[in-house]
C-alpha positions in Angstrom: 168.4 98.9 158.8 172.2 98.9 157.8 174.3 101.5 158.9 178.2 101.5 157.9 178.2 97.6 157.3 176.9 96.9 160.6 173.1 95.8 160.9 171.1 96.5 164.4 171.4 93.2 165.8 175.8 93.3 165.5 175.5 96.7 167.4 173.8 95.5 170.3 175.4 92.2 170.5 173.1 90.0 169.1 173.2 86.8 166.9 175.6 88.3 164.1 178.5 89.6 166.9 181.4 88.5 166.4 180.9 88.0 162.7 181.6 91.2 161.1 183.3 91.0 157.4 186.2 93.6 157.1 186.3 95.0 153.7 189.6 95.4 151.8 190.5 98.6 150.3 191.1 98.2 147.0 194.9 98.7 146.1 197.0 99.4 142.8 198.2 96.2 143.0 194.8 94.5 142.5 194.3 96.9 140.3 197.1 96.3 138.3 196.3 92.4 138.4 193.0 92.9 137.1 194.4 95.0 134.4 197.1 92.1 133.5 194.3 89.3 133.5 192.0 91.5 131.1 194.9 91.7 129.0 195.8 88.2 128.7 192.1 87.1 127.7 192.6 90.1 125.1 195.5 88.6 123.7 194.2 84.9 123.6 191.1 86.5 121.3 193.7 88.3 119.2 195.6 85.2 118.3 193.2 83.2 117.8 191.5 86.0 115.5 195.2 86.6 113.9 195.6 82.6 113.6 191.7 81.6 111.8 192.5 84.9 109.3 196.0 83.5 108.2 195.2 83.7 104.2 197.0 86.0 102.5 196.0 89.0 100.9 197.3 92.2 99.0 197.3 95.0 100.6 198.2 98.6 98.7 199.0 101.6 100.6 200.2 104.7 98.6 202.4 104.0 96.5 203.5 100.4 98.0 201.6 97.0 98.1 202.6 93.7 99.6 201.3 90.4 100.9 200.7 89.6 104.0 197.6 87.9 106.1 194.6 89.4 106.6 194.4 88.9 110.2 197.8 90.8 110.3 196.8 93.6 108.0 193.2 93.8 110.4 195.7 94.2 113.5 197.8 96.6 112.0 194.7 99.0 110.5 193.5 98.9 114.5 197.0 99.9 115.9 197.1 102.8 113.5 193.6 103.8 114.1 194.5 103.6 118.0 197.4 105.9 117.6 195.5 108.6 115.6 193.1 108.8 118.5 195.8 108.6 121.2 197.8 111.4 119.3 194.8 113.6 119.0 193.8 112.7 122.6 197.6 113.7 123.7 196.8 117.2 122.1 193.7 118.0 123.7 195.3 116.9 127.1 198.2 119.5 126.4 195.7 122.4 125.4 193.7 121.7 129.0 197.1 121.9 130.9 198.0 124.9 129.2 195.3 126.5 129.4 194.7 125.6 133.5 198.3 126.9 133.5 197.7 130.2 132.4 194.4 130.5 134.4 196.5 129.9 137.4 198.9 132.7 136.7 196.5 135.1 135.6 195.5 136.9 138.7 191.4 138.0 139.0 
């Protein structure tokens, strides 16, 4: 049995004393390196996605059109689509703090 890292035989000084591993605590500076690696490999994928849809294409939008290549037009139809959700996110997290608000200053 295995209690808090440290298996019977390390407690009473038998074969595995001595030989203990000390975890790290995870930090926000790993954290943050992870987060920077992940986005690296993310960005590699998008070039090479932006770079094997290079042909052009027309694209209309209200009244306007123009040319540009399809692997540029994808990336800009996902950005938009990523700040509709992150503006209606934003909302909702306003409503929650205003509404925690006003259950803090309403007394019971």
């Amino acid at each position: 049995m295995v209690e808090n890292g440290v298996g019977k035989a390390e407690r009473a000084g038998g074969a595995g004393h001595g030989l203990e591993e000390e975890r790290l605590e995870r930090t926000r500076t790993g954290g943050i390196w992870v987060s920077a690696v992940i986005a690296v490999v993310v960005l590699v994928f998008v070039l090479v996605f932006i770079v094997q849809n290079f042909e052009s294409v027309t694209v209309r939008f209200l009244w306007t059109a123009g040319s540009l290549p399809l692997g540029v037009a994808m990336i800009f139809a996902v950005l938009a689509g990523a700040l509709l959700i992150a503006l209606v996110g934003t909302a909702r997290i306003l409503q929650l703090r205003r509404s925690a608000k006003h259950r803090l200053r309403k007394p019971e």
